[in-house]
N, C-alpha and C positions, 0 to 999 in steps of 0.2 A: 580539484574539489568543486572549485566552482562548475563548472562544465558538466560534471557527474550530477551534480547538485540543481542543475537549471530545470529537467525535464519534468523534476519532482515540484515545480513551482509554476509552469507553465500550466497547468491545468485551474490553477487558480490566478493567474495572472496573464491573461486572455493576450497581453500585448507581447508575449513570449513564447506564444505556439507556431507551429512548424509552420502553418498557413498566412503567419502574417509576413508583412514586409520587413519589420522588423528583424525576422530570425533571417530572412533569406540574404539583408545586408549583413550581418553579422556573419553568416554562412560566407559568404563571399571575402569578406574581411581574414576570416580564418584559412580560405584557400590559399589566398595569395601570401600569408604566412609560409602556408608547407613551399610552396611555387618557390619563393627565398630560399628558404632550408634549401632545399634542395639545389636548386644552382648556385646559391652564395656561400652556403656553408659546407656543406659536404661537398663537390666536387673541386672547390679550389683546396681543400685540406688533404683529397686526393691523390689529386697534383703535387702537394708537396711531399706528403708519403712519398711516394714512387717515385720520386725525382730526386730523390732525398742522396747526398753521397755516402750514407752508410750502406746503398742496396749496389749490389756491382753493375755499369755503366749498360752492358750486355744480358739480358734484353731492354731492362725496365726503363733506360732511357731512351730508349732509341724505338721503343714504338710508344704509343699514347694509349696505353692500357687504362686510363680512369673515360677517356669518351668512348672507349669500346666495349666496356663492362657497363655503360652506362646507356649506351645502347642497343646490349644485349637484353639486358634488363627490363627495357620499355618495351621489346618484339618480344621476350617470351612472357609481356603483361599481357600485349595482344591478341594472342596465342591463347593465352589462358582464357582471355573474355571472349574469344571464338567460340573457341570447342566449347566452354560453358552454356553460353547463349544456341548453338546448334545443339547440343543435348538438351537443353532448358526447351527447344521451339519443338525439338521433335517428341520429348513427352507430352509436352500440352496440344501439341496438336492431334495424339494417341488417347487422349483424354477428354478433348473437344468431341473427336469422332464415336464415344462412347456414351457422351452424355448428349444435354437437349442442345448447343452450338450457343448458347447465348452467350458465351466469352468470345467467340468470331469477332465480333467489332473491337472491343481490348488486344486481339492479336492483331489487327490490321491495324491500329490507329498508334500503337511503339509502347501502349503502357507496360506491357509487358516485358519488353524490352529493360524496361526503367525497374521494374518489379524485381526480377530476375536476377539485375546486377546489384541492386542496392547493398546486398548483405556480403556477397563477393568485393565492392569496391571498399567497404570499413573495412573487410579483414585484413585484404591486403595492404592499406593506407595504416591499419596498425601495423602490421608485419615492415614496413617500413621505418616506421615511428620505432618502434622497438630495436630493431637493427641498427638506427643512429643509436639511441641512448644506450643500446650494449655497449658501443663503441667509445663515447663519452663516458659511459660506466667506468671501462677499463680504466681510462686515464683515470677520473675522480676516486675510484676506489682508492687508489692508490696515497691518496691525500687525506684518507676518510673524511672526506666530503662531498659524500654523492647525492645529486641534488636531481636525477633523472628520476624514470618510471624504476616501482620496482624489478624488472625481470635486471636491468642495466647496476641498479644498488645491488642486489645479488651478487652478479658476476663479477662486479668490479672489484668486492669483497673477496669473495673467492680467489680470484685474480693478482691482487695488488702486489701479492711476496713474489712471484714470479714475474711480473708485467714488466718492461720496461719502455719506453715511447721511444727510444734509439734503435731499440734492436731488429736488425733484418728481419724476424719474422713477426713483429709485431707489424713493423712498417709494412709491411708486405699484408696482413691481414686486414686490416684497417683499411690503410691505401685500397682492398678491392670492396670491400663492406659497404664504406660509404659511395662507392660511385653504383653498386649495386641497389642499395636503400633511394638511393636519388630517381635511380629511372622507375624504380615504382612507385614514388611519390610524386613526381612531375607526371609522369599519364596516367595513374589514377587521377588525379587533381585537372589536370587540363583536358583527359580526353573524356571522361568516368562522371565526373565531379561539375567543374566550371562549364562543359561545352553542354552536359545535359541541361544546367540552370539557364544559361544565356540562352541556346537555342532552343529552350521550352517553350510552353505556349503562355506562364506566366509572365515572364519576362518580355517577349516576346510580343505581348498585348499593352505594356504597359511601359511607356519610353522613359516615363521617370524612373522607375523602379530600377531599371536595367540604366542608367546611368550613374545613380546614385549605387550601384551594387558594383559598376566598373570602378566608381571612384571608393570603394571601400577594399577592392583589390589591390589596386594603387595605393594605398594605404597602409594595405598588410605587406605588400611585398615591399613597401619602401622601408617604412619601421623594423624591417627581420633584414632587409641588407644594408640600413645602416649599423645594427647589431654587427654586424660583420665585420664593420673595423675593430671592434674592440675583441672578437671572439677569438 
């Protein structure tokens, strides 16, 4: 609520728009949150899925199926922001050569680049986010107490009278879910997300900001994997 609720107050509250320093620590603060999730939570819960003795010994233990789905995960992220970005360059550039060129300079200098994927890297970074909390659905429904996004209170709902967290093929579903959601949260976030902030030219211009934005990284990934003991 809060989060949904910020951007409707930014416009009146000049110290909470997307331009100040303020959001871009905060942005950074939030990164390193998923950056957690993702390696601290979802891929050791993984791990113990699939290594689990209710699943039989042949395959699921004897290869490392949560860092292979989790790196399959991050190469067809890749993949996707390829071919996007080469379809995204070769319209615009069909549409440069139609009009008068004064977008020429925004294609050679990357804002385009930054244009192009912004709307691609939320959907997938939800499509992630939604993937855990299906997952954590399932379990919580089952307790009626689901405390995720709603598509995850839906299914967990739906879910609960059949679910069970022992059974081969939950384990087996889940076990591939979360290493799946993790690789599109960690490269969205660190190749998409964090590398366009830090190697930007604001950041990049201004050494305190970009310190103070690493130490709020640090912050979020530390506070989500200390979470981690207890989760």
């Amino acid at each position: 609520m809060i989060g949904v609720s910020m951007p409707l107050f930014s416009r009146r509250m000049l110290s909470l728009g997307p331009e100040r320093d303020l959001f871009t620590i905060v942005k950074a603060f939030a990164l390193g949150v998923i950056l957690a999730t993702g390696y601290m939570h979802m891929l050791p819960d993984s791990f113990d899925d699939l290594m689990s003795d209710c699943l039989p010994e042949n395959p699921w233990r004897k290869f490392p199926f949560t860092a292979f789905v989790a790196m399959l995960s991050a190469i067809v992220m890749l993949m996707v922001d390829s071919f996007a970005m080469s379809v995204y360059r070769k319209h615009h550039a069909k549409a440069l050569m139609a009009g008068d060129g004064t977008d020429v300079a925004r294609l050679e200098n990357g804002d385009v680049q930054i244009e192009s994927t912004m709307d691609m890297n939320i959907t997938v970074l939800e499509l992630g986010i939604i993937v855990h909390s299906v997952v954590i659905g399932l379990a919580m429904g089952a307790s009626e107490n689901p405390s995720t996004t709603p598509l995850g209170i839906v299914l967990g709902i739906r879910l609960s009278k059949v679910y069970s967290e022992t059974s081969p093929t939950s384990l087996i579903v889940v076990g591939l879910l979360n290493p799946s959601s993790a690789g599109l949260l960690n490269y969205t976030a660190l190749v998409d997300l964090l590398a366009a902030d830090f190697l930007g030219p604001k950041l990049q211009t201004n050494m305190k900001l970009q310190i103070w934005s690493y130490v709020a990284v640090w912050l979020g990934a530390g506070f989500m994997s200390l979470m981690a003991k207890w989760a």
